[in-house]
KEKE-3310 file (N, C-alpha, C; in steps of 0.2 Angstrom, whole numbers, plus 5000, padded with zeros to 4 digits):
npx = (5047:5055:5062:5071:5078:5086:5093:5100:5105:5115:5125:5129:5136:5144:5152:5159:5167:5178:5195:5203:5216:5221:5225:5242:5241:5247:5260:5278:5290:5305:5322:5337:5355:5372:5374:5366:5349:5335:5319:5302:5285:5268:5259:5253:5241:5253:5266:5278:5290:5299:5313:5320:5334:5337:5351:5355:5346:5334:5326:5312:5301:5294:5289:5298:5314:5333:5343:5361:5375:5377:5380:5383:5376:5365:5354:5341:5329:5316:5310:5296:5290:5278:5275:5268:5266:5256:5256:5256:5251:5262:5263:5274:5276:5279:5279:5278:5288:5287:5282:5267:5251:5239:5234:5244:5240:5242:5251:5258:5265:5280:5283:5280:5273:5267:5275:5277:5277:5279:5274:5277:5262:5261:5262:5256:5267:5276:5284:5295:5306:5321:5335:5351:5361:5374:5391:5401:5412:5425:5436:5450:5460:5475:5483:5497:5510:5529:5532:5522:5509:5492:5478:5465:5451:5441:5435:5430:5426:5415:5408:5391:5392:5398:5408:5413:5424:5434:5449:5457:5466:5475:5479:5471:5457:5441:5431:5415:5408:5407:5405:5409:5421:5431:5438:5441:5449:5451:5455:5449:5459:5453:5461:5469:5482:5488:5488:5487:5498:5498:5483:5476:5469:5458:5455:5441:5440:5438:5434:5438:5451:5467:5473:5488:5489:5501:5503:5505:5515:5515:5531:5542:5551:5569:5578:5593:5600:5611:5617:5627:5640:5652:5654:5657:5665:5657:5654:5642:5633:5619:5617:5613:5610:5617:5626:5621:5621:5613:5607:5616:5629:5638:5642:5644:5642:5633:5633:5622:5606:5608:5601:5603:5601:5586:5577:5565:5563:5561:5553:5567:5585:5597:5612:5620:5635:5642:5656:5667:5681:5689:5686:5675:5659:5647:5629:5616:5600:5585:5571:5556:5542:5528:5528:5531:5541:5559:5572:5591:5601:5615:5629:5643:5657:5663:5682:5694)
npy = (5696:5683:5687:5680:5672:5681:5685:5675:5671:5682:5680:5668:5673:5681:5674:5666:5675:5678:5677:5663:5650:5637:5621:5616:5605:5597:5591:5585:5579:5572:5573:5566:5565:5562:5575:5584:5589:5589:5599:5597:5604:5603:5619:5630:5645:5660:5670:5667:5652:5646:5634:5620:5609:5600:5608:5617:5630:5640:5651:5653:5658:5651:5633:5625:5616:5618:5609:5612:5604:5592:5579:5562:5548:5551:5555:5565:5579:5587:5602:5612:5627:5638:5655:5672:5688:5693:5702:5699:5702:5695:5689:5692:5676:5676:5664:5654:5655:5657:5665:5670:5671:5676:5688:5687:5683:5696:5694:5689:5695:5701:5713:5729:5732:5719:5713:5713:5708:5711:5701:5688:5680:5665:5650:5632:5622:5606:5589:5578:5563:5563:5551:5553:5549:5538:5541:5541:5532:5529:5514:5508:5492:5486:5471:5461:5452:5446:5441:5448:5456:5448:5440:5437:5433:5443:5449:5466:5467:5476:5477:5473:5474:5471:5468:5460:5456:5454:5454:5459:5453:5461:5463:5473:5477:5485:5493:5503:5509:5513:5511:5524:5520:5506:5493:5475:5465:5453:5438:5426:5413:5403:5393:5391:5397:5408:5422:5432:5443:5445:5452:5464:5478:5493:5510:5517:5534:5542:5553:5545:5533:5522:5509:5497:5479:5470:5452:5438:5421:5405:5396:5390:5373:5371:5356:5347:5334:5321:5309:5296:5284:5280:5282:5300:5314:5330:5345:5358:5370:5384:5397:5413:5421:5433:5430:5429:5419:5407:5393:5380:5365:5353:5340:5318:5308:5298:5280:5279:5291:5304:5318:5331:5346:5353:5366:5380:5393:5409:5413:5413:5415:5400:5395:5379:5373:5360:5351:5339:5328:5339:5342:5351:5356:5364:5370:5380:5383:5390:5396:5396:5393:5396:5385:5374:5360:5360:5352:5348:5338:5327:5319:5309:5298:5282:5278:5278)
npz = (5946:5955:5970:5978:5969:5959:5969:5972:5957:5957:5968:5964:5950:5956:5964:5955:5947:5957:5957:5958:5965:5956:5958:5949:5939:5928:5918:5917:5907:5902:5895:5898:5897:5902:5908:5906:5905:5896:5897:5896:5899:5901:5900:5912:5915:5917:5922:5921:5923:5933:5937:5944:5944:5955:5964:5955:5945:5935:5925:5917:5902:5894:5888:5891:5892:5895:5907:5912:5916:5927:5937:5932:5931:5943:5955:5951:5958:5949:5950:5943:5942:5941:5940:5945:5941:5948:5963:5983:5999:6014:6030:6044:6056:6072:6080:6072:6064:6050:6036:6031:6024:6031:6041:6058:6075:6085:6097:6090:6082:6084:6088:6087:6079:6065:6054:6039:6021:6003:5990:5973:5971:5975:5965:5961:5963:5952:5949:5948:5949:5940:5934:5927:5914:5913:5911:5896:5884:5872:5869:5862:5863:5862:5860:5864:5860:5862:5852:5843:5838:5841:5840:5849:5861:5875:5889:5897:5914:5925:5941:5938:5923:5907:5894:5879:5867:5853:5847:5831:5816:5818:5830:5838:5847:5847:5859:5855:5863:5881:5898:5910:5924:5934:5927:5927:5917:5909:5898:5885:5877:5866:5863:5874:5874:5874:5887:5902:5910:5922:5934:5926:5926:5920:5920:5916:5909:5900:5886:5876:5872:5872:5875:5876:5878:5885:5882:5888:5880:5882:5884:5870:5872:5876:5872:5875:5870:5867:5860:5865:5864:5873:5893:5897:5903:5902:5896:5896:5889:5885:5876:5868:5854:5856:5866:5878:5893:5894:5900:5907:5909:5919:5918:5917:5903:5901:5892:5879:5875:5881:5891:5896:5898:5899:5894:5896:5885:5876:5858:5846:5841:5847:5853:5854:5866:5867:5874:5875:5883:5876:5865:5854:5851:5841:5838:5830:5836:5828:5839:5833:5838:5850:5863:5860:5858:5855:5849:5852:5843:5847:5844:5854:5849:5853:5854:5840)
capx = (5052:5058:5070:5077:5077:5089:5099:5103:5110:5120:5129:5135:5140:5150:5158:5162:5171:5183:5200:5205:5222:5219:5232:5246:5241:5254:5264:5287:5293:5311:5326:5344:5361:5377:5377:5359:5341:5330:5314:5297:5280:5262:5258:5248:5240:5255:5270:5284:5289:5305:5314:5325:5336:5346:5354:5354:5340:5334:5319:5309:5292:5290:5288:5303:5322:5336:5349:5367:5380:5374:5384:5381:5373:5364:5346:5340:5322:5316:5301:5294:5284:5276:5274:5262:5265:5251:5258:5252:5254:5263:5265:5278:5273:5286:5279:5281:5294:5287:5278:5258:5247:5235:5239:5244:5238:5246:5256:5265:5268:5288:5285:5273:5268:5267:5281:5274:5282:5274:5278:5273:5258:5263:5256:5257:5273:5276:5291:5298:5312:5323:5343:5354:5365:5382:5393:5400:5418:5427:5441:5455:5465:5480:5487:5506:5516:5537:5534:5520:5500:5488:5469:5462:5445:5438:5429:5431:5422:5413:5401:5385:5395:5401:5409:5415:5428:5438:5454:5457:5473:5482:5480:5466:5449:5438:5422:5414:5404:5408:5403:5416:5423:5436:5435:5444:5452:5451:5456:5447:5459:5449:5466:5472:5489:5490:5486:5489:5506:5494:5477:5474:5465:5459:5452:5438:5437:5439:5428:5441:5455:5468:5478:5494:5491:5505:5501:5511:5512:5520:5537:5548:5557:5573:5581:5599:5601:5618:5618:5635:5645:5656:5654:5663:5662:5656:5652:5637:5631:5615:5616:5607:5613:5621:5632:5620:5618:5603:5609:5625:5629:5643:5640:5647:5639:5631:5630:5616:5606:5608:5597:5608:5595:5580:5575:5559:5565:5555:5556:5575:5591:5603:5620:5620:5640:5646:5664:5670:5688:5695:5682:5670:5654:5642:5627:5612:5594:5581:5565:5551:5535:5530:5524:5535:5548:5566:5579:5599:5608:5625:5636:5648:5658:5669:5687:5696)
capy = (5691:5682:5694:5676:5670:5685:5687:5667:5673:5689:5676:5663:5674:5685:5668:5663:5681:5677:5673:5654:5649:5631:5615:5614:5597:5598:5585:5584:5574:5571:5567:5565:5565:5560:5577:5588:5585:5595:5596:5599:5602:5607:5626:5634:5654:5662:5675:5660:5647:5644:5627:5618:5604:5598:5615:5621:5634:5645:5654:5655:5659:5646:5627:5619:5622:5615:5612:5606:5602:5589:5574:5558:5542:5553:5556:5572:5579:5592:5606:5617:5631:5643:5661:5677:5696:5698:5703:5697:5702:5689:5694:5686:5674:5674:5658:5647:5657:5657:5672:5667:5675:5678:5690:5682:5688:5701:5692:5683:5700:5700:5719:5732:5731:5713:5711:5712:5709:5710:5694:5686:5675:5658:5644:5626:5618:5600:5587:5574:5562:5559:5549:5556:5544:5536:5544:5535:5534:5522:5511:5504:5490:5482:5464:5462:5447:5449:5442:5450:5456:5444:5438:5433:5436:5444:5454:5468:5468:5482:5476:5470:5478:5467:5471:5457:5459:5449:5457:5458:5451:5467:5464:5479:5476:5491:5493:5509:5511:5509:5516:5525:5514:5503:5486:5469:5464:5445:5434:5417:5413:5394:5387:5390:5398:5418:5421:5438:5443:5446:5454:5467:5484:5497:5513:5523:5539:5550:5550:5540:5531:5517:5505:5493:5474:5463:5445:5431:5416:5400:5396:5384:5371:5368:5349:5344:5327:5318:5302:5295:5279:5279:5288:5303:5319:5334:5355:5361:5379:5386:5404:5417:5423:5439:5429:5429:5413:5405:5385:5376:5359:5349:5331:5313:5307:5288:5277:5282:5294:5308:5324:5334:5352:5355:5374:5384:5398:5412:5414:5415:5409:5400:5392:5375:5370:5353:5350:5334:5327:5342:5344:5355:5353:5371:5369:5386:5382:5394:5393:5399:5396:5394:5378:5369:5356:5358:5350:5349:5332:5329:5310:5307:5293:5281:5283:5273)
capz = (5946:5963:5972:5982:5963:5957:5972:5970:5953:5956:5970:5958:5947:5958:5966:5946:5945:5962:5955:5963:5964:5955:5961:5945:5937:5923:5918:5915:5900:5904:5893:5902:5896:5907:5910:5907:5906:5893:5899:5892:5903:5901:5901:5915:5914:5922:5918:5918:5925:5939:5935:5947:5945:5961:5965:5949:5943:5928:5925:5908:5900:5888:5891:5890:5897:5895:5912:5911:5923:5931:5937:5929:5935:5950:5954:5954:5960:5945:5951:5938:5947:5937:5944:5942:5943:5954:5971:5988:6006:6018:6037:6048:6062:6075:6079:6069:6061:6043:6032:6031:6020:6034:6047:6063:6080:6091:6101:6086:6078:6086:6089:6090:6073:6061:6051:6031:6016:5996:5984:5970:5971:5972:5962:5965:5957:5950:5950:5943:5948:5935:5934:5922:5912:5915:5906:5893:5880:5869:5870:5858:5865:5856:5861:5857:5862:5862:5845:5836:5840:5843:5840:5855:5862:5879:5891:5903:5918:5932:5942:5932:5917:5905:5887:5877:5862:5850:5843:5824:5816:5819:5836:5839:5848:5847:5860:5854:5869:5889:5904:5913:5929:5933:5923:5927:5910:5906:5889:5885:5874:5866:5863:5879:5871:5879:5896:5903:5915:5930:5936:5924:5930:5914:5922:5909:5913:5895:5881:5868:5875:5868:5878:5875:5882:5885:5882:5886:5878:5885:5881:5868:5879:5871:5875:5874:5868:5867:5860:5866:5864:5881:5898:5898:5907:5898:5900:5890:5887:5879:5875:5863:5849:5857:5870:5885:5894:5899:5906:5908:5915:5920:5918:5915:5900:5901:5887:5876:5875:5888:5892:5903:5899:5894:5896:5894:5883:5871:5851:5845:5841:5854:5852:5862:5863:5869:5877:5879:5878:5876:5858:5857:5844:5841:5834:5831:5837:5828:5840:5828:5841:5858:5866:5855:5861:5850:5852:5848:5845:5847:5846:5854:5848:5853:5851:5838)
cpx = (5054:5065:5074:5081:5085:5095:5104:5108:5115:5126:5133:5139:5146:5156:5163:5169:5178:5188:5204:5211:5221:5226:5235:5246:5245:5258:5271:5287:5302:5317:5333:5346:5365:5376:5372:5354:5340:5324:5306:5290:5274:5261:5250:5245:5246:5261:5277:5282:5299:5305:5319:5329:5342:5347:5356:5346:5338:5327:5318:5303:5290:5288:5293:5311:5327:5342:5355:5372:5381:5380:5381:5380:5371:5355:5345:5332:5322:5310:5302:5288:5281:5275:5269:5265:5262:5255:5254:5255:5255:5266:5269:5276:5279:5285:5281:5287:5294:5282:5273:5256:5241:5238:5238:5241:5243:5250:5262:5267:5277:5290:5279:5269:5271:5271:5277:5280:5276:5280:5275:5268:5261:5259:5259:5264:5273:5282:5288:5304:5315:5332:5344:5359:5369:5385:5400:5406:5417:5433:5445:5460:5467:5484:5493:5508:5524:5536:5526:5512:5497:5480:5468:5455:5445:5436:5432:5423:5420:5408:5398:5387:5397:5402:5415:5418:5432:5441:5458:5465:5478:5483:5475:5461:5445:5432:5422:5410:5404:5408:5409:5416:5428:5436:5443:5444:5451:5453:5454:5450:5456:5455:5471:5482:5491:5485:5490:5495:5504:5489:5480:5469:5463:5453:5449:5437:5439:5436:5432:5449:5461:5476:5483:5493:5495:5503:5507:5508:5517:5526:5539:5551:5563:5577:5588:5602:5606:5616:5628:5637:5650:5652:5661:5660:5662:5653:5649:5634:5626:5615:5615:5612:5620:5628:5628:5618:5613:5604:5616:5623:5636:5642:5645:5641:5637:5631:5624:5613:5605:5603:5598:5604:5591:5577:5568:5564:5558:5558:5562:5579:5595:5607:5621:5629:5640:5653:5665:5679:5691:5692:5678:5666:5649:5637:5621:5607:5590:5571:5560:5543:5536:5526:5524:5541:5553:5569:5587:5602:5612:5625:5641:5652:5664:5676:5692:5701)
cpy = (5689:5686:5687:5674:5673:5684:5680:5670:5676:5683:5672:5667:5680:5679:5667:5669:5681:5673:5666:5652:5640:5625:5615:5606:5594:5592:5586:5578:5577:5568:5570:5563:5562:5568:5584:5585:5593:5591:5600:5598:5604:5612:5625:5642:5654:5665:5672:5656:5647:5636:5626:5611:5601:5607:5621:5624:5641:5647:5656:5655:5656:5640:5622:5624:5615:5615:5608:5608:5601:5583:5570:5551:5544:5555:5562:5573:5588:5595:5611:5621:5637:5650:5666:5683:5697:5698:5703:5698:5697:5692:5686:5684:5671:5668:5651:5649:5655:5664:5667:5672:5677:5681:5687:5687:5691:5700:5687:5689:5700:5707:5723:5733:5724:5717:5711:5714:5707:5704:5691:5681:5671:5652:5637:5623:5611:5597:5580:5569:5560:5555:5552:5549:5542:5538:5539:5536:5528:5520:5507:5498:5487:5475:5463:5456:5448:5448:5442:5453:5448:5442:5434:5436:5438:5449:5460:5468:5471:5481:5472:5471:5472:5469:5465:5459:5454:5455:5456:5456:5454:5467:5469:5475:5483:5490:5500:5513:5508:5513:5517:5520:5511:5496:5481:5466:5459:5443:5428:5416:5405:5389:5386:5392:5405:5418:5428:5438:5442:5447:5464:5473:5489:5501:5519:5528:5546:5546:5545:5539:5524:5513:5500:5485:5470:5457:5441:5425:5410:5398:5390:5380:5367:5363:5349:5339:5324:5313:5299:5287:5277:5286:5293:5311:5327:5343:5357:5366:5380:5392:5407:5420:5429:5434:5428:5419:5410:5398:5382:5369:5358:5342:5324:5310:5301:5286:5278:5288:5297:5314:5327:5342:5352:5361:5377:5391:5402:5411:5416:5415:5409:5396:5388:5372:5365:5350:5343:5332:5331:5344:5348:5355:5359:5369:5377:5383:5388:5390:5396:5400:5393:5389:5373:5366:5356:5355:5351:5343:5334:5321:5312:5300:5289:5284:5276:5269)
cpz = (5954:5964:5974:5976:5960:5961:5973:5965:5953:5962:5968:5956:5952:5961:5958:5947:5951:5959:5961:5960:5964:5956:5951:5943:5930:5923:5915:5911:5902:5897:5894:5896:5900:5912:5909:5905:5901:5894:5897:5896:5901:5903:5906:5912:5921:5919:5919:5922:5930:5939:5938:5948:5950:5963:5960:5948:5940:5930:5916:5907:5897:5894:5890:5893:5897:5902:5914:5919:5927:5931:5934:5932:5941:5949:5954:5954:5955:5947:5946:5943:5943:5943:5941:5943:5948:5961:5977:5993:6010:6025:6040:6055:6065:6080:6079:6063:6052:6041:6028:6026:6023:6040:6055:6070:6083:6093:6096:6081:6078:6085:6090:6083:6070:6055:6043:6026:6008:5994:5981:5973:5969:5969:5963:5959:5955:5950:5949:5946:5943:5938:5925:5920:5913:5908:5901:5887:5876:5869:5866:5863:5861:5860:5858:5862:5861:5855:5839:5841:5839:5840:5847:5854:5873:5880:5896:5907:5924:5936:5940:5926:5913:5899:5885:5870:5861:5847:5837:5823:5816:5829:5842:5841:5850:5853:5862:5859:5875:5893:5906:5920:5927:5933:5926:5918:5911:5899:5892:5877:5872:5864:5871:5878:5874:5883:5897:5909:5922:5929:5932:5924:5923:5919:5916:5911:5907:5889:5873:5871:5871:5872:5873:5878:5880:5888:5882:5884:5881:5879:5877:5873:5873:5874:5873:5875:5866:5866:5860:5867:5870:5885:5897:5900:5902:5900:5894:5892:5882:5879:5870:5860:5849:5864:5876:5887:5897:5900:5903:5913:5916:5922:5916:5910:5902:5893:5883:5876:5881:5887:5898:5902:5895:5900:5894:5891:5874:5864:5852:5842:5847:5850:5858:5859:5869:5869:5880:5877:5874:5867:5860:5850:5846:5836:5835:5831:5837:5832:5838:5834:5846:5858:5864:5860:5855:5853:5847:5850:5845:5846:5849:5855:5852:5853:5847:5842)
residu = (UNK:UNK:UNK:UNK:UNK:UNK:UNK:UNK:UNK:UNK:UNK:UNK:UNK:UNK:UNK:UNK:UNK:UNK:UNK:UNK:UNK:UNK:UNK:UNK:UNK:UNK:UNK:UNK:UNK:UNK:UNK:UNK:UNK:UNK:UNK:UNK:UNK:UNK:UNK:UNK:UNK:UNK:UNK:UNK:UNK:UNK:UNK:UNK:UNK:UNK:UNK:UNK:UNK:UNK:UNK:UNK:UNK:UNK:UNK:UNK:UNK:UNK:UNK:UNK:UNK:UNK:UNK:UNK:UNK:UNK:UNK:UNK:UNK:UNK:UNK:UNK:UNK:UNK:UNK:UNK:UNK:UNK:UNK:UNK:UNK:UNK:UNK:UNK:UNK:UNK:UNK:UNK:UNK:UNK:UNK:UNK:UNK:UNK:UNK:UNK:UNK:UNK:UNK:UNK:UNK:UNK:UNK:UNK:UNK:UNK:UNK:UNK:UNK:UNK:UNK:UNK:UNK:UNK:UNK:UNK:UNK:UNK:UNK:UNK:UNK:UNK:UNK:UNK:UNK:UNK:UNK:UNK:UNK:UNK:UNK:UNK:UNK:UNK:UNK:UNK:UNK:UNK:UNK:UNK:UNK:UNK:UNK:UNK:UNK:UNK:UNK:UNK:UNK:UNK:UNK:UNK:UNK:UNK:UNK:UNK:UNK:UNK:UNK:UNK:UNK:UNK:UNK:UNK:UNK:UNK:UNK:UNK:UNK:UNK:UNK:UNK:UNK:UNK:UNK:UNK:UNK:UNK:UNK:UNK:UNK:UNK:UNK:UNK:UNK:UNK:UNK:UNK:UNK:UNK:UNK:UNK:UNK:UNK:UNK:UNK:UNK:UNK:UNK:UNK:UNK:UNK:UNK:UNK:UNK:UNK:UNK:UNK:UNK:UNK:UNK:UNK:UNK:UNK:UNK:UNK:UNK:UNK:UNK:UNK:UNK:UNK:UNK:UNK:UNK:UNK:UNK:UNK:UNK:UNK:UNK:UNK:UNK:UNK:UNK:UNK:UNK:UNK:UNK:UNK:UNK:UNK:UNK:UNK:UNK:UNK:UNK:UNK:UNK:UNK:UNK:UNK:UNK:UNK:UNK:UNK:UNK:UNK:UNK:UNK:UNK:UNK:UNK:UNK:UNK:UNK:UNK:UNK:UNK:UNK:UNK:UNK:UNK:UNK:UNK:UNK:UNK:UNK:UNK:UNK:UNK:UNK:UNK:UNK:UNK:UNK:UNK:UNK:UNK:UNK:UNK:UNK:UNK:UNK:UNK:UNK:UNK:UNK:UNK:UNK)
# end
């Protein structure tokens, strides 16, 4: 037989039998929460695997790992590194100030002998970036007016965020799911009848939440209308059922009719009195809704 022939062979095959530390081509399958990531990767030969996410870091045998307590809406950079048992020598180069795997020369020893340390065999790790999710609650809000809840419809809104909502006869609009953040309120109501007090702020920041909104609605205007017969001068008062007052005049009446107040006031009863000549006339004005004109005649007549 060819001896060149042979020694060809017995060369491959000792090359073959040289253990080779192969680049890690493995692939991360990622699936985020607000709050951790469980993550699944293709198995190497090796005696675990070292799993790092962000600053956080486990060690397991298998192929998969779960790691929580992680902020939410953040990126994180996830490496899976598998490891081995076998132990390998690493000398230190006072150089470049790092531990090599090949020994450095003499003069980068950083003594009279080279610095060596044993450690596992490293293998090539992998990575992934993932984002974790916004973290995420629900919301009840109630709509009430002085006199009663509401239906309306709108939105809150954060940014690009947007959550629209229409609130049921009870006055409740539920939205079951909303990023945390702080949302600008809004109402479109379509009859243009409730309008909010001001600029509205709702900050989400717990996983089930339930606010209170006051809504106004535009007020009654109640009129007081005198039809009268002579000039004569007169003192009128419109006040609410318990006594408080809310306008008053002092006028001389003209012929005809007069409108000496007309008041914006909410749902009620008031008591408009009219003093003239030394009489005085009481009548009780129930105002039922708003954005409604009442009013309260009166005469006064001649005098025989």
């Amino acid at each position: 037989m060819n001896t060149r022939f042979i020694v060809g062979v017995l060369m491959v095959a000792a090359i073959m039998l040289i253990p080779s530390e192969s680049i890690y081509a493995g692939t991360i399958s990622a699936e985020t929460s607000s709050s951790s990531v469980k993550l699944n990767w293709s198995a190497t030969k090796c005696s675990g695997y070292d799993v790092s996410v962000g600053s956080k870091s486990i060690q397991t045998r298998g192929t998969n790992a779960t790691v929580t307590g992680l902020a939410s809406n953040t990126v994180y950079t996830v490496k899976v590194t598998p490891f081995t048992n076998k132990k390998v020598k690493q000398y230190y180069n006072s150089k470049t100030k790092k531990w090599v795997n090949k020994k450095p020369k003499k003069k980068f020893w950083k003594g009279k002998k080279a610095r060596v340390r044993v450690v596992k065999k490293a293998l090539t790790s992998m990575q992934k970036t993932i984002r974790t999710k916004e973290q995420t609650g629900s919301l009840v809000l109630t709509f009430k007016t002085d006199s009663g809840p509401v239906e309306i419809k709108g939105s809150l809104v954060c940014g690009k965020k947007k959550y629209s909502f229409t609130s049921d006869a009870s006055g409740i609009a539920k939205v079951p799911t909303i990023c945390y953040g702080e949302y600008d309120l809004t109402v479109e109501d379509p009859n243009g009848v409730y309008f909010l007090p001001g600029k509205i702020s709702i900050t989400v920041n717990k996983p089930s939440d339930e606010r209170v909104i006051p809504v106004m609605e535009p007020p009654a205007t109640l009129a007081v209308v005198v039809d009268s017969e002579k000039s004569v001068d007169s003192e009128i008062e419109v006040t609410t059922d318990d006594g408080k007052l809310v306008a008053s005049c002092e006028t001389t009446l003209q012929k005809g009719y007069n409108y000496p107040i007309e008041t914006d006031v909410p749902v009620g009863e008031y008591i408009v009195t009219v003093e003239t000549d030394g009489e005085t006339e009481e009548k009780t004005v129930e105002i039922r809704s708003c954005g409604v004109l009442y009013s309260a005649l009166f005469k006064v007549k001649e005098e025989e």
